[in-house]
C-alpha positions as CSV (number, residue, x, y, z in Angstrom):
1,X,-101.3,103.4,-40.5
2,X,-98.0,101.0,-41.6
3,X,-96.2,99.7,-38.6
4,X,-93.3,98.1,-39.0
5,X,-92.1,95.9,-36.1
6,X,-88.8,94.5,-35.8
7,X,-88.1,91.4,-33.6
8,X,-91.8,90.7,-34.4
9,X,-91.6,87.3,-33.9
10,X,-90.7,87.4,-30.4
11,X,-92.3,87.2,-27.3
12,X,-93.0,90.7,-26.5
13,X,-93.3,91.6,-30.3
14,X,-96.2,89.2,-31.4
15,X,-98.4,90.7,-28.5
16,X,-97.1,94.4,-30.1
17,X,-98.6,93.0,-33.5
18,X,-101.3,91.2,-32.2
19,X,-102.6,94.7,-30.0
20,X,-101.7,96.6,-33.6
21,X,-103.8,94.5,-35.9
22,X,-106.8,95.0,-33.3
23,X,-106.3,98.9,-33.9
24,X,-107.0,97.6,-37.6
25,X,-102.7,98.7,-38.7
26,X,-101.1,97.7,-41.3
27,X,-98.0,95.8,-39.7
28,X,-94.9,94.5,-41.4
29,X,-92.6,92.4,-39.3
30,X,-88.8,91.6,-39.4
31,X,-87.2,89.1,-37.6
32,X,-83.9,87.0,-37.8
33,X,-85.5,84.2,-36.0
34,X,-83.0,84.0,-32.9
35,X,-85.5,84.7,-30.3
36,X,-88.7,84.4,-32.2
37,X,-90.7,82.0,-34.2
38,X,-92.9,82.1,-36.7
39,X,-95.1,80.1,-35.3
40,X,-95.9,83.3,-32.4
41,X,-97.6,84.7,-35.6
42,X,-99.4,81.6,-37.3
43,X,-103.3,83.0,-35.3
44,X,-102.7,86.4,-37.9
45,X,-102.2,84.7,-41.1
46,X,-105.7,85.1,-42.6
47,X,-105.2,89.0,-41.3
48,X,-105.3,91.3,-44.9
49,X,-103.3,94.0,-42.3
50,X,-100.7,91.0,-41.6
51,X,-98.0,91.5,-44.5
52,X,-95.8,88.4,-44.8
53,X,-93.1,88.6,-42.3
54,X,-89.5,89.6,-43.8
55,X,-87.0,87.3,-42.5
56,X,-83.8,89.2,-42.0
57,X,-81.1,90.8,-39.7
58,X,-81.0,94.5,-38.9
59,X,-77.3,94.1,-39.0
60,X,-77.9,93.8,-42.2
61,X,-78.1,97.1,-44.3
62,X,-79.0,96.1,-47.2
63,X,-82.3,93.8,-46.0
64,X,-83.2,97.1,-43.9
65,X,-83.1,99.7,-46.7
66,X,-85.4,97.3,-49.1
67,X,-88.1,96.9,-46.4
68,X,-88.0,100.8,-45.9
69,X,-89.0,101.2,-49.4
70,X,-92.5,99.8,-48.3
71,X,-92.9,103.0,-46.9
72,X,-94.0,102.7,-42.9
73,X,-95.3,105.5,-40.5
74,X,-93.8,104.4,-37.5
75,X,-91.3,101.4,-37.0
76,X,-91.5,99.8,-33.6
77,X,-88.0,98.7,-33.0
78,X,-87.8,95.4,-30.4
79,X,-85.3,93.8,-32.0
80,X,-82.1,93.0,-29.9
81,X,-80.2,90.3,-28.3
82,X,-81.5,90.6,-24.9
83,X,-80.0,88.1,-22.7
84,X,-78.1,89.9,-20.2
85,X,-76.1,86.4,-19.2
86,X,-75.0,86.0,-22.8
87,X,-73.9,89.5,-23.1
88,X,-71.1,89.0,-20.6
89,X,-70.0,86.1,-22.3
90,X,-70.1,87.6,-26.0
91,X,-70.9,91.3,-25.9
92,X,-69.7,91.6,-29.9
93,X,-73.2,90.2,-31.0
94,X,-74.8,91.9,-28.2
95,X,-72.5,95.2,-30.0
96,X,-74.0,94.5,-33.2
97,X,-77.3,93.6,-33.0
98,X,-78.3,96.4,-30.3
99,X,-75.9,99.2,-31.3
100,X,-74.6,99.1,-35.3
101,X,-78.6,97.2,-35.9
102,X,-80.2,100.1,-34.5
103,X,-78.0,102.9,-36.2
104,X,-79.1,101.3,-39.9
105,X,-82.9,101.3,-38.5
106,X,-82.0,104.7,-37.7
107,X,-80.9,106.1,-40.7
108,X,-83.6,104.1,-42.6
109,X,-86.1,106.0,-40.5
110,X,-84.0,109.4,-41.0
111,X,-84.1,109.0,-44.8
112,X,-87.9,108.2,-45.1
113,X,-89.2,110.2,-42.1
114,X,-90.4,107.3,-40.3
115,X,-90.9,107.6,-36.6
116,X,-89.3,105.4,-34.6
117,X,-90.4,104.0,-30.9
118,X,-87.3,102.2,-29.5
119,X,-87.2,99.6,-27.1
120,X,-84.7,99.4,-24.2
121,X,-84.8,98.7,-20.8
122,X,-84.8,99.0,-17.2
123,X,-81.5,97.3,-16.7
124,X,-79.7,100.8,-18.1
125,X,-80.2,101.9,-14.4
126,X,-78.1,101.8,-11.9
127,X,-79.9,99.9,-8.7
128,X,-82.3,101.8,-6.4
129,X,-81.8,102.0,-3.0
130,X,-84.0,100.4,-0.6
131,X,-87.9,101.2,-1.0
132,X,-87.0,103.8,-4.0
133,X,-88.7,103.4,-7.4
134,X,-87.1,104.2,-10.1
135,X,-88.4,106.9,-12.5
136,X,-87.1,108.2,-15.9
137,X,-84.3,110.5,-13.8
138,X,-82.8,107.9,-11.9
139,X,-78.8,107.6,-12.7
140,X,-77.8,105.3,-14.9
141,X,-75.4,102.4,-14.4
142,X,-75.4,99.9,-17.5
143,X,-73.3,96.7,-15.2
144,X,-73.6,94.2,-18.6
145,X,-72.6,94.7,-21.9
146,X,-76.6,94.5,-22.5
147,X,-77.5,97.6,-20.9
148,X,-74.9,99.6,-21.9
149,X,-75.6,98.3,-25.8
150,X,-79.3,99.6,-24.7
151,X,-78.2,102.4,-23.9
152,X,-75.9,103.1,-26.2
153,X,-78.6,103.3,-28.6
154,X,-81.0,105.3,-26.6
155,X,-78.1,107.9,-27.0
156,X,-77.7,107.4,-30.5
157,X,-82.0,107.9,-31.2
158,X,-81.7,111.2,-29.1
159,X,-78.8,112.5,-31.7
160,X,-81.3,111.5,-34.5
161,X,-84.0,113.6,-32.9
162,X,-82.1,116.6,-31.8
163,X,-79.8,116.6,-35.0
164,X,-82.1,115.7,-37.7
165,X,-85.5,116.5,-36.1
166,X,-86.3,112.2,-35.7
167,X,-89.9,112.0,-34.1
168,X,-88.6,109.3,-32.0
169,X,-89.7,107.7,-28.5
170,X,-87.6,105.9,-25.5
171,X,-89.9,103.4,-23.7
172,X,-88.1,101.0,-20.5
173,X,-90.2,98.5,-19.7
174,X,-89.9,96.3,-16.8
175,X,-89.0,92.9,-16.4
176,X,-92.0,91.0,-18.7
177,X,-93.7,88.0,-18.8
178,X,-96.3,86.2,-20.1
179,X,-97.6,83.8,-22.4
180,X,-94.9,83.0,-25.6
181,X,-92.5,83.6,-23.3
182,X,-89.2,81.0,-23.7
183,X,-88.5,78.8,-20.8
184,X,-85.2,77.3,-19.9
185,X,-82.3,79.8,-19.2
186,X,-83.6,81.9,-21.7
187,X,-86.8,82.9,-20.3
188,X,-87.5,85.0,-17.5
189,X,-87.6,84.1,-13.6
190,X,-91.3,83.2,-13.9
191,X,-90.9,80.9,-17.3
192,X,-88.6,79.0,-15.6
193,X,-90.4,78.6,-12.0
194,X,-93.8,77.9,-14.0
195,X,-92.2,74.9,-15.8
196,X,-90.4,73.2,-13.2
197,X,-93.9,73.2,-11.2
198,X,-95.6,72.2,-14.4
199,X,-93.3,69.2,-14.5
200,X,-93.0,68.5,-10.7
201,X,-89.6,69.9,-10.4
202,X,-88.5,71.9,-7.3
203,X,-88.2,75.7,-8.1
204,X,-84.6,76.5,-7.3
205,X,-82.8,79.6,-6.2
206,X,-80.0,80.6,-6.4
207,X,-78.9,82.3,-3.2
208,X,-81.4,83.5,-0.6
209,X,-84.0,85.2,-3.6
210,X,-83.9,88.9,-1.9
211,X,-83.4,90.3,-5.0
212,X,-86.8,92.1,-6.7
213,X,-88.4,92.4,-9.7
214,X,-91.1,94.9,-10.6
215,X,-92.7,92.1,-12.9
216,X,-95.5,93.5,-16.2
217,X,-97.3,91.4,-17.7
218,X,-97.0,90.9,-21.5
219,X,-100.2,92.5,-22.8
220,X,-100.2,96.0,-20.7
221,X,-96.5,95.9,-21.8
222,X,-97.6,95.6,-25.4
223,X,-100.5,98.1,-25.0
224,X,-97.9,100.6,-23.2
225,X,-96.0,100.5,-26.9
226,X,-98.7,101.0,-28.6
227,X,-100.1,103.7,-27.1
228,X,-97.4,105.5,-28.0
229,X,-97.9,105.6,-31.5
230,X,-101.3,107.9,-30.7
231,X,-99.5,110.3,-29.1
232,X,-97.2,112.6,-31.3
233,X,-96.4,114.8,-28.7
234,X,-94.2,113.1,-27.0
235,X,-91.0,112.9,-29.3
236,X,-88.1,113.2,-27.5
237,X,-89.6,111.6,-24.3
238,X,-88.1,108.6,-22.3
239,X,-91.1,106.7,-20.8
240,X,-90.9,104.0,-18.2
241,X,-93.4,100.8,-18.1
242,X,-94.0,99.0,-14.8
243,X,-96.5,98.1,-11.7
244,X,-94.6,100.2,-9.3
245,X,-94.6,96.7,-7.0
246,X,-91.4,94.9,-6.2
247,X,-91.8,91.1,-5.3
248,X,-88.7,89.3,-4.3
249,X,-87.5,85.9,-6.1
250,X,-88.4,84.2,-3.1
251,X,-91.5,85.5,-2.6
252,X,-92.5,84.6,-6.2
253,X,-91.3,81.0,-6.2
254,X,-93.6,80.8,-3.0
255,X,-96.6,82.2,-5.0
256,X,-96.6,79.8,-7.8
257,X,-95.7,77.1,-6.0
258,X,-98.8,77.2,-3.6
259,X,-98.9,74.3,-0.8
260,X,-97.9,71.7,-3.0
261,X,-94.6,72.7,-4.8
262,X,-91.1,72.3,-3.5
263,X,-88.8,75.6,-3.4
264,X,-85.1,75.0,-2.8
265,X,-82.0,77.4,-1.9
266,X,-78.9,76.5,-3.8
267,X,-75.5,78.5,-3.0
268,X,-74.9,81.2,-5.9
269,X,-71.8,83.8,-6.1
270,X,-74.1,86.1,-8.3
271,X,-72.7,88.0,-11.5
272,X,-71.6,91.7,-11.5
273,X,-74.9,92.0,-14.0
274,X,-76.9,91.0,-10.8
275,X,-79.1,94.0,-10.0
276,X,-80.6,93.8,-6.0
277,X,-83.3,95.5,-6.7
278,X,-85.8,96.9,-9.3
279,X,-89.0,98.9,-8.9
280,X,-90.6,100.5,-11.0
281,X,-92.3,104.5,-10.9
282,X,-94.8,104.5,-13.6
283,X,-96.3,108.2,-13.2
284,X,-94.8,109.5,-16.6
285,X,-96.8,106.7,-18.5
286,X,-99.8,107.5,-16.8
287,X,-99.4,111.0,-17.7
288,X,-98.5,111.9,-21.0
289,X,-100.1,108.4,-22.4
290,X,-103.1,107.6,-19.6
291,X,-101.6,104.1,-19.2
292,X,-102.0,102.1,-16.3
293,X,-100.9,98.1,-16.2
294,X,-104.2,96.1,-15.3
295,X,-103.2,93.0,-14.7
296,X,-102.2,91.7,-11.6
297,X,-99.2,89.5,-10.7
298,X,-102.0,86.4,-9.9
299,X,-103.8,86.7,-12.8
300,X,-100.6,87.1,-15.0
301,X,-99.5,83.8,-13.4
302,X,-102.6,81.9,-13.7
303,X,-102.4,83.1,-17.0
304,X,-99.4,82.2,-18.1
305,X,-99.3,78.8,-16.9
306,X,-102.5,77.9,-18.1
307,X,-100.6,79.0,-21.7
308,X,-97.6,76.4,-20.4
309,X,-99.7,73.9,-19.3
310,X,-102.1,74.1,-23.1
311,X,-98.0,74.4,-24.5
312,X,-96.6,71.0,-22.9
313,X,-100.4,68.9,-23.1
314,X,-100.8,68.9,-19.5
């Protein structure tokens, strides 16, 4: 099978092309370079299924209907601008990218029958209650220019596939991290705890840290997309990826820091994009794919600052 997987230099898409090439797929990769490197994908270079990656916008038409003419089965569609923050400060690029990029993938995958798995998000939903998972009904509330770019184009793949018959796929992952995962202010809540202890900084938080996070680690959230391209019978479908466990901000900064770190409170009036709490109900995956996560939140950590600790030569 040809794959092609845009933003497939990024941190969730070189484990997608990384789980692909062990299926023994073809995969094709485009990427603008904004939130991934090249470097994610050095380890598949000698890889005869690893076709040079294109390097290109999906804002850009013209780029997206030459790399259709390769001719792909399915086209895994990560790429986005995914920083919830930054959408609030400058929701035109977050527009563009996630809304008028994924309408040319669309019609690139309408004209050459491609199937298309998108990626969005859990942050389309509106918060849960207390002690409620969320599952594929849940209401939605996009509160960022992000999620409602998100899922904006979740809309715009369901016209494709009721309108023009589109084999297409939803997935929302979870919040996930993992090895090749940024740090800074652009990473996740665990990047950013993980390298402050790595460098014998406290872990901060801002606020009390009550807020949750249903938190997957990178490889069962790349397996979960993959999976999906075995299973045709699923078009239409929106399918949710999680653990179905909730750990607080505090709770987590506790857990990596062990006895010897240093966690500190610092007063924080959080943004409207804030969401309290998110956890995650799973069943549908396990379901219609048979996909369960399988690793747990201490191994994903040890994991994942081992990979910080190998990154920074400590």
């Amino acid at each position: 099978m040809s794959v092609l997987v845009t933003g497939g230099a990024g941190f969730i898409g070189r484990w997608v092309v990384k789980s692909l090439l062990e299926q023994g797929q073809e995969v094709y990769v485009l990427d603008n370079l904004t939130n991934g490197s090249l470097d994610n994908l050095d380890e598949f270079r000698d890889n005869p299924k690893f076709k040079e990656p294109v390097i290109g916008d999906i804002i850009n038409r013209a780029i997206v209907k030459d790399l259709f003419g390769e001719g792909f089965d399915t086209c895994l569609h990560l790429a986005a601008s995914i920083h919830v923050h930054k959408s609030v400060d400058d929701p035109y690029t977050t527009f563009m990218n996630d809304v008028l990029g994924t309408f040319h993938i669309l019609e690139a995958c309408r004209k050459h029958g491609t199937r298309l798995v998108y990626m969005s998000t859990c942050h389309v939903y509106d918060q849960a209650a207390p002690n409620q998972s969320i599952g594929e009904d849940h209401p939605a509330k996009p509160v960022s220019p992000y999620a409602g770019s998100k899922l904006a184009g979740e809309k715009m793949v369901l016209s494709y596939h009721y309108a023009y018959g589109l084999p297409a796929v939803i997935l929302r992952p979870f919040n996930t991290y993992g090895p090749f995962q940024k740090g800074g202010p652009e990473g996740g809540v665990v990047s950013i705890f993980l390298q402050n202890k790595i460098a014998g900084r406290p872990l901060i938080i801002h606020g009390d840290g009550s807020q949750t996070r249903d938190l997957l680690y990178v490889e069962d959230c790349a397996g979960f997309i993959v999976e999906v391209i075995n299973h045709r019978e699923i078009n239409g479908e929106i399918i949710n990826a999680g653990t179905g466990r909730d750990i607080s901000v505090r709770d987590l900064a506790r857990l990596i820091a062990g006895n010897e770190g240093e966690v500190c409170h610092i007063p924080h009036v959080g943004p409207r994009s804030e969401v309290p709490k998110f956890l995650c109900n799973y069943q549908k995956a396990w379901r219609l794919l048979g996909w369960n996560p399988e690793i747990t939140i201490k191994d994903g950590l040890a994991r994942t600052e081992n990979w910080f600790m190998g990154v920074t030569g400590r």
